[in-house]
N, C-alpha and C positions, 0 to 999 in steps of 0.2 A: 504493500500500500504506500511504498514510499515514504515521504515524510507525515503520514496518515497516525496515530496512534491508534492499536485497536488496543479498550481495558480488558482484555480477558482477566484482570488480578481482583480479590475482593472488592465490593462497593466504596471500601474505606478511601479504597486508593483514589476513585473516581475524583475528578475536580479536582486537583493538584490534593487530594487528600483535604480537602477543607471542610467541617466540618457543619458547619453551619451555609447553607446555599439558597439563597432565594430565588425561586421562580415567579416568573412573571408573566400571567396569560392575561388573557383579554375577556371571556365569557365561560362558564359552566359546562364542564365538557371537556373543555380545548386541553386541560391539563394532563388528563387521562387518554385522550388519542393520545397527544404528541410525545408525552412525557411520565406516563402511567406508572410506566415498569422499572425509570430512574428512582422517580417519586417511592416506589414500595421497595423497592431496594434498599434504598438510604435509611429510611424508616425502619428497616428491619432489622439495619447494620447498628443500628443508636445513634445516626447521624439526625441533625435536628433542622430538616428541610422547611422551611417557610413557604408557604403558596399565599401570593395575594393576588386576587383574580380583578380586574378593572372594573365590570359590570355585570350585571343581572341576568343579560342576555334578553331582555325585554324583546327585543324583536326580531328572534327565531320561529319559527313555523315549529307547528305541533303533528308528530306520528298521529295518521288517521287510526281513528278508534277510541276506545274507552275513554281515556284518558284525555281528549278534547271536552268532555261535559266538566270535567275534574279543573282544568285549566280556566274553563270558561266562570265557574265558578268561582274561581281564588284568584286569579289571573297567571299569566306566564312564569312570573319575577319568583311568585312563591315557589312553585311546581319547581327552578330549576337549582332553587336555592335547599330545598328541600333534597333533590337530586345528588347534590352536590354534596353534603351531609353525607348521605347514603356511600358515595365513590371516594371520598377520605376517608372513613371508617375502612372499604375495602382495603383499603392501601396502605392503610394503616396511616396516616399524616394525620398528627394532631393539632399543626401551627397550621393555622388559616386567618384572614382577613379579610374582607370586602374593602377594595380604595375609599378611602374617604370616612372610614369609621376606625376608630380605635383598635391597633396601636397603625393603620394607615393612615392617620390622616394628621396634620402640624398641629402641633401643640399652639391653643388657644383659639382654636377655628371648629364651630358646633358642627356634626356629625353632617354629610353629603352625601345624597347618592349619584352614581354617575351613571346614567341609563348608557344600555346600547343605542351604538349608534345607528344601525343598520347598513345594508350594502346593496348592490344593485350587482346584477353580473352586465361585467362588459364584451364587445365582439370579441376579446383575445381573450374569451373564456377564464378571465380573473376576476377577483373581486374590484367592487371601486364604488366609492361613498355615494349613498344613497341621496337622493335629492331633496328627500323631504326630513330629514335628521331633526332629533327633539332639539330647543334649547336647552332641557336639561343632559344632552345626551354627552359622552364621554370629549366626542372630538370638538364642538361646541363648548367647552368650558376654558377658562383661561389655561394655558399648557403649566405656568407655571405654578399653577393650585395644584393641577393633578402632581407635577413634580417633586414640589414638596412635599406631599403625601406621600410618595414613594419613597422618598428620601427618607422620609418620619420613620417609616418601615422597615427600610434599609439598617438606619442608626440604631435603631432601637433594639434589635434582633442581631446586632453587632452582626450584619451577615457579611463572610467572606468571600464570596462569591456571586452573581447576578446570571442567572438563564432567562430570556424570553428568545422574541424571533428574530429573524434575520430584518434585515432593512426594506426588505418585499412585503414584512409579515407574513409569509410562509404563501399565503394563496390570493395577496392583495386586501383583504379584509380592511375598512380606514383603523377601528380599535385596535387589530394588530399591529399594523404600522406606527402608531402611536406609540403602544407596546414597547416595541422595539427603539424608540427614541428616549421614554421617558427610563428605560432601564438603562441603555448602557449611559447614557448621562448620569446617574443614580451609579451607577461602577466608577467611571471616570471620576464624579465627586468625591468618594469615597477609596479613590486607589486600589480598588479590585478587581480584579479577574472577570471578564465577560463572554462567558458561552451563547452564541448564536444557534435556535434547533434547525438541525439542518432535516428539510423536509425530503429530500432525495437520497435517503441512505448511502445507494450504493454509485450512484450519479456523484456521488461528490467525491466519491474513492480516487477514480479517474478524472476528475476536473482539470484539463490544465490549466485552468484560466485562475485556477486558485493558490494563493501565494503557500508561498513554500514555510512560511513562518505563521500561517495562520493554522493549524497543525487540527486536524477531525478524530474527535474522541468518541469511540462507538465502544455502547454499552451493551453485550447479549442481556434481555432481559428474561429471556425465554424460561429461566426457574421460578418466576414474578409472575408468569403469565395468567395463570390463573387469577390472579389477583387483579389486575388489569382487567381481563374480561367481567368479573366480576363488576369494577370498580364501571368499563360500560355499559353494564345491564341494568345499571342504575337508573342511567339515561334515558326510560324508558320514552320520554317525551320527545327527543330529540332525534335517535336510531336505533337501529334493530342487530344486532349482533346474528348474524348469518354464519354458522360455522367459523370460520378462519377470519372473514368480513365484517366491515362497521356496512353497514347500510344508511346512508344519512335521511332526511326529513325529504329532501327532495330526488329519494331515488338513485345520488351517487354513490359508488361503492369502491372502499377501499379496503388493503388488506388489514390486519388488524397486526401493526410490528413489533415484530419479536427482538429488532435490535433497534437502539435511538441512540442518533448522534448529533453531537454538537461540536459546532467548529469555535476555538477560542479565537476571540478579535484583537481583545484585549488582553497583553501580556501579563503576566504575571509581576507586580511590582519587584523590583530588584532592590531598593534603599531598604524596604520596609517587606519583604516576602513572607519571611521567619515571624517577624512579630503579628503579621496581619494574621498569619495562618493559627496561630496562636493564638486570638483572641477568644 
């Protein structure tokens, strides 16, 4: 794999061995596709992973069936927050957060929520910001409320590390893209380590176009897996777990991955490495 790292070593080792790692998704759900079997891995290891998720997910479409009268009733927000309970307990993660609520959100500012923003598919079959977006919704809010938020989160959780997605946001989505802005800002602040998920596992093995110092760390998660799937059967709002397959809300189908990797962007501090990892 060339300069590729693959971890086949314990979870400990994962993420220059840091022990403490915040991820960073955008909706209900998103943590468990992309990063399921990291997520229960660490957990499992007694590492102390942080998940703070952006939003609600307020404007996801709902699995036809039952569980439409159920949504209709409560509305989406609860149905995915309630989901989402369910798929940490599978994975075992006990540090969770909503943006904008305690310990996410800056000290001295009452409690926020930040709706989805929603997305609209474009011809190049990516995601891209929907037109009619809440004023309360995630990408609509001043960038640096949600920042500091993340930062609050960051500091507080002394975390050593930062994952969310790449600068595409993995499938264009606008709250991923965000995502992906307000975390590694929230790394750079903070002198830590920034993993990028790389949504082409094996596409990115063979990348030339990818620097030789930006090094892809691919985790088997395949011992996890059960847990993972579990952790998607939650979803029951969202997709359908197909054998080997997610089934999404509108039909698309992907595999369900038994390895996840991340490409580091951001070095490793070099003044402060030892003490950061340390903390």
């Amino acid at each position: 794999m060339g300069d590729r790292d693959v971890s086949e070593g314990a979870p400990t080792s994962w993420f220059d061995g840091r022990a403490r790692v915040l991820f960073v998704h955008a909706h209900p759900d998103d943590e468990t596709i992309a990063t399921g079997g990291t997520l229960a891995a660490l957990a499992e290891a007694g590492r102390e992973p942080l998940l703070v998720t952006l939003t609600r997910g307020e404007q996801g479409e709902v699995v036809a069936g039952p569980l439409e009268a159920l949504v209709a009733a409560h509305g989406l927000a609860v149905a995915r927050q309630n989901e989402l309970r369910t798929a940490l307990g599978m994975l075992g993660v006990d540090r969770h957060a909503f943006l904008g609520v305690e310990p996410a959100r800056a000290d001295g500012y009452p409690p926020v929520i930040y709706e989805d923003s929603g997305m609209e598919w474009g011809a190049d079959g990516r995601a891209t910001a929907a037109r009619d977006a809440s004023p309360d919704a995630l990408t609509s809010a001043p960038a640096v409320e949600a920042l500091n938020d993340l930062l609050a989160a960051a500091y507080q959780s002394n975390a050593q590390a930062v994952v969310s997605y790449d600068d595409g946001g993995g499938y264009g989505h606008p709250d991923h893209v965000l995502a992906h802005r307000l975390a590694r800002a929230v790394a750079h602040a903070l002198d830590v380590p920034f993993w990028a998920i790389v949504s082409d596992v094996f596409a990115s093995e063979t990348d030339p176009a990818a620097p030789a110092s930006e090094a892809v760390e691919v985790h088997d998660v395949s011992p996890w897996l059960p847990r993972k799937v579990a952790a998607l059967r939650g979803y029951a709002t969202q997709l359908t777990v197909d054998g080997d397959e997610i089934v999404h809300v509108g039909g698309q189908r992907e595999p369900i991955g038994t390895v996840e990797a991340f490409r580091r962007l951001t070095p490793a501090p070099e003044a402060h490495g030892s003490s950061s990892a340390a903390r």
